[in-house]
MDAnalysis code that builds the backbone (N, CA, C; Angstrom):
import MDAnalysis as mda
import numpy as np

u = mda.Universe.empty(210, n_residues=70, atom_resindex=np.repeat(np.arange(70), 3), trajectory=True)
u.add_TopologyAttr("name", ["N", "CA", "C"] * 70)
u.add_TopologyAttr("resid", np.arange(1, 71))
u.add_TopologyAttr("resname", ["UNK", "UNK", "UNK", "UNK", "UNK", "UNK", "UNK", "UNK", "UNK", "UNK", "UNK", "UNK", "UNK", "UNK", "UNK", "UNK", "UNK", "UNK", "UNK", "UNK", "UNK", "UNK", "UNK", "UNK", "UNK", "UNK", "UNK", "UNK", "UNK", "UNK", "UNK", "UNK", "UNK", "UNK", "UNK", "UNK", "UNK", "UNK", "UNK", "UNK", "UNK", "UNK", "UNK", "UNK", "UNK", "UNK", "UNK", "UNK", "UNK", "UNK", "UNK", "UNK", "UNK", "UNK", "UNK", "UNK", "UNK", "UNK", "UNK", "UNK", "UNK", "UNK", "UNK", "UNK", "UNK", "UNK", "UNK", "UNK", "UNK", "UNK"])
u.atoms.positions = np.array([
    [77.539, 107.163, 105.523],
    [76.762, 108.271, 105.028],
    [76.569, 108.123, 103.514],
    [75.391, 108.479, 103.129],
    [75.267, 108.059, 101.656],
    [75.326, 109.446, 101.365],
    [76.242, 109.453, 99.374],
    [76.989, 110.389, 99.167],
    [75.702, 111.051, 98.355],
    [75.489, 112.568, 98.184],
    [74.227, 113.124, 97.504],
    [74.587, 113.361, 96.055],
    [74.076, 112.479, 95.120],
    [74.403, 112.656, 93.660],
    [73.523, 113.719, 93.393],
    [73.815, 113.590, 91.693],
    [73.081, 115.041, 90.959],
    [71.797, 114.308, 90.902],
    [71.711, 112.766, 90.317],
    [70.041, 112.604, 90.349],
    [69.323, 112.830, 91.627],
    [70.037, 112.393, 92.368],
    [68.994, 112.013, 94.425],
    [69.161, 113.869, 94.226],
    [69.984, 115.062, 93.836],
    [69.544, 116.374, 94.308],
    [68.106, 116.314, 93.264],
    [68.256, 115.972, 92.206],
    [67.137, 116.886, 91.536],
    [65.548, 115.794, 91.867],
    [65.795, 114.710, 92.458],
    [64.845, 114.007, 93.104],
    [63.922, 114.838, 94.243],
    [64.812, 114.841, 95.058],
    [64.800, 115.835, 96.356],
    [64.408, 117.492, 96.037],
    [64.538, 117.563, 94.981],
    [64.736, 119.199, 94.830],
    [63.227, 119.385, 93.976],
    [63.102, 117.506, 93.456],
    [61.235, 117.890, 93.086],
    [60.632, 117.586, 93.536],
    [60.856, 116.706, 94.884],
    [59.600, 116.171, 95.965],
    [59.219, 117.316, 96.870],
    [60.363, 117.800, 97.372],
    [60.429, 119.383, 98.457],
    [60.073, 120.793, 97.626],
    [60.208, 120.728, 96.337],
    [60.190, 122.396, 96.046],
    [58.792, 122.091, 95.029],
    [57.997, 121.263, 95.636],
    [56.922, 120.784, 94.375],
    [55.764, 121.999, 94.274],
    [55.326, 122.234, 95.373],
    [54.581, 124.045, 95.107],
    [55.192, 124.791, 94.678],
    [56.372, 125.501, 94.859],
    [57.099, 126.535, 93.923],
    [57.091, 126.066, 92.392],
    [57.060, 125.084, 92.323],
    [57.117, 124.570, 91.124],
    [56.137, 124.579, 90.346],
    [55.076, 124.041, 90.965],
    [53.930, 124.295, 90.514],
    [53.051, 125.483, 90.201],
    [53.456, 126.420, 90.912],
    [52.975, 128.108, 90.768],
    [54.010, 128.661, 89.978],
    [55.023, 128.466, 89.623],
    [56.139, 129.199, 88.517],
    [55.494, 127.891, 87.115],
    [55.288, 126.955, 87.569],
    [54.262, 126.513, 86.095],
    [52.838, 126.869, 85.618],
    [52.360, 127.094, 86.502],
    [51.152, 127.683, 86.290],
    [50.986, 129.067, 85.819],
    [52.024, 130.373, 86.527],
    [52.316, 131.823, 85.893],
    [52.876, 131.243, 84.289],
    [53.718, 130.614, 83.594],
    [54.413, 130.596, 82.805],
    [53.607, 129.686, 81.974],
    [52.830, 128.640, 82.095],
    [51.914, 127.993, 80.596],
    [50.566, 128.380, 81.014],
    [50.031, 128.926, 82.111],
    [48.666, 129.248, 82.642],
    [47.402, 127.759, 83.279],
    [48.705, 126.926, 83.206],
    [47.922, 125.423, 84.283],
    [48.985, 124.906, 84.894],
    [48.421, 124.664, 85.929],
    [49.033, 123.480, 87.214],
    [48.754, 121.918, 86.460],
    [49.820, 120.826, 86.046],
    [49.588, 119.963, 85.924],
    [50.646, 118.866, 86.117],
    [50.225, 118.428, 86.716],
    [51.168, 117.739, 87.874],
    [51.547, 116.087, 87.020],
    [51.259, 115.897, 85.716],
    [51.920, 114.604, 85.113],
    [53.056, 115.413, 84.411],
    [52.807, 116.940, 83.814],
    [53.722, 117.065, 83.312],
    [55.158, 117.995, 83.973],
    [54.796, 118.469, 85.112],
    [55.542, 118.860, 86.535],
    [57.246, 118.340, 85.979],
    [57.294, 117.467, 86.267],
    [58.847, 117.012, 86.280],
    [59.613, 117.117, 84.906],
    [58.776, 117.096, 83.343],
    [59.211, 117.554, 82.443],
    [59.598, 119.276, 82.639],
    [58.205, 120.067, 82.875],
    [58.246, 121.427, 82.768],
    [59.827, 121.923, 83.714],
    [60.198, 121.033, 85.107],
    [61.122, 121.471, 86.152],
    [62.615, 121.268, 85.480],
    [62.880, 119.602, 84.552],
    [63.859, 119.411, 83.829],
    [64.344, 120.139, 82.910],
    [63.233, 121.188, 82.151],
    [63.342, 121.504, 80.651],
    [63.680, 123.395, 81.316],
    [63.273, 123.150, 82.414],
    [62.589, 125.078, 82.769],
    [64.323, 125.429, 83.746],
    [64.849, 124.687, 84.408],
    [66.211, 124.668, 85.562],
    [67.008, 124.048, 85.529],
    [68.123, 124.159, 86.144],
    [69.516, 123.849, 85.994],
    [69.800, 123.415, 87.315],
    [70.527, 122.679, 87.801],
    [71.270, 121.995, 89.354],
    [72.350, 122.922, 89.145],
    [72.914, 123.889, 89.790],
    [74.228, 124.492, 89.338],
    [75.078, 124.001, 90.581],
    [74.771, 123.758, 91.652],
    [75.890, 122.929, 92.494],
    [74.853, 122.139, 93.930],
    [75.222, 121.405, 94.418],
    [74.438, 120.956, 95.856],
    [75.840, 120.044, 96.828],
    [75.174, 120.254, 97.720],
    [75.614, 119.385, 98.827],
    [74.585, 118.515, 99.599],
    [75.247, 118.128, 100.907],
    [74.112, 117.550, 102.001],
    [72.887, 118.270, 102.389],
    [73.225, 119.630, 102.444],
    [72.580, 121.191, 103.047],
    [71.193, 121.634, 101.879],
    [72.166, 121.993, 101.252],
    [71.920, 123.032, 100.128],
    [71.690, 122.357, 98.957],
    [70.640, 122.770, 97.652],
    [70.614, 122.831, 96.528],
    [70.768, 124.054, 96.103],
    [71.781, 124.607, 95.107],
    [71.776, 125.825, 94.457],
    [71.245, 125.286, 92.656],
    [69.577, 125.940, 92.128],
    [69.508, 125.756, 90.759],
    [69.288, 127.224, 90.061],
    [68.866, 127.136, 88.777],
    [68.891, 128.408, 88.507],
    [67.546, 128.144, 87.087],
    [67.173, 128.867, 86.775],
    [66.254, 129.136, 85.732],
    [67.094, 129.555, 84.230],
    [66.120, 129.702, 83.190],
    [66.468, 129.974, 82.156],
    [67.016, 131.149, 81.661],
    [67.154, 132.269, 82.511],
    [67.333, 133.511, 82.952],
    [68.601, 133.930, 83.484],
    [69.002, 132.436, 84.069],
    [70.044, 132.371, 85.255],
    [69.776, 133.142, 87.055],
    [68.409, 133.204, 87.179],
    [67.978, 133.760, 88.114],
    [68.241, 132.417, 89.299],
    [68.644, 132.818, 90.409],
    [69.723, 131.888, 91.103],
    [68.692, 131.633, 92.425],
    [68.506, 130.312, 92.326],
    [67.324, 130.155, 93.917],
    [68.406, 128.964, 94.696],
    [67.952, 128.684, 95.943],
    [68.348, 127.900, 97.345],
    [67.404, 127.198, 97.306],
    [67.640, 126.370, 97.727],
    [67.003, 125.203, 98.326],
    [67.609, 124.354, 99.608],
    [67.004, 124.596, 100.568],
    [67.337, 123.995, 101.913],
    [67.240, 122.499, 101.861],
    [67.541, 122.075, 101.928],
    [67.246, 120.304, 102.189],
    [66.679, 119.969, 103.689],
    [65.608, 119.466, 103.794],
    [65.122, 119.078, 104.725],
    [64.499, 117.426, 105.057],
])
């Protein structure tokens, strides 16, 4: 079984959560732009713990989201 690091979560956590992402970037600079996507997700959230299952990150706020792994 391959073990889930912090990079493969936040990999996974920007291939799968890439619309949420993109509409919490778009409310917050007023464009969708998808070269700068993975800066805005690095600079904007936090990984606060994951497993196999689950990603738990959080915002600048500390407002606390899930992420299912699928």
């Amino acid at each position: 079984m391959n073990k889930l690091t912090y990079e493969k979560a936040w990999r996974i956590l920007e291939r799968q959560a890439r619309q949420f992402f993109l509409k919490l970037q778009e409310r917050q600079t007023g464009e969708r732009d998808e070269v700068k996507l993975h800066d805005f997700i690095r600079e904007n959230f936090e990984i606060v713990e994951f497993d196999e299952d689950v990603i738990v990150f959080c915002d600048e706020y500390e407002q606390t989201y899930e992420h299912d792994i699928v």
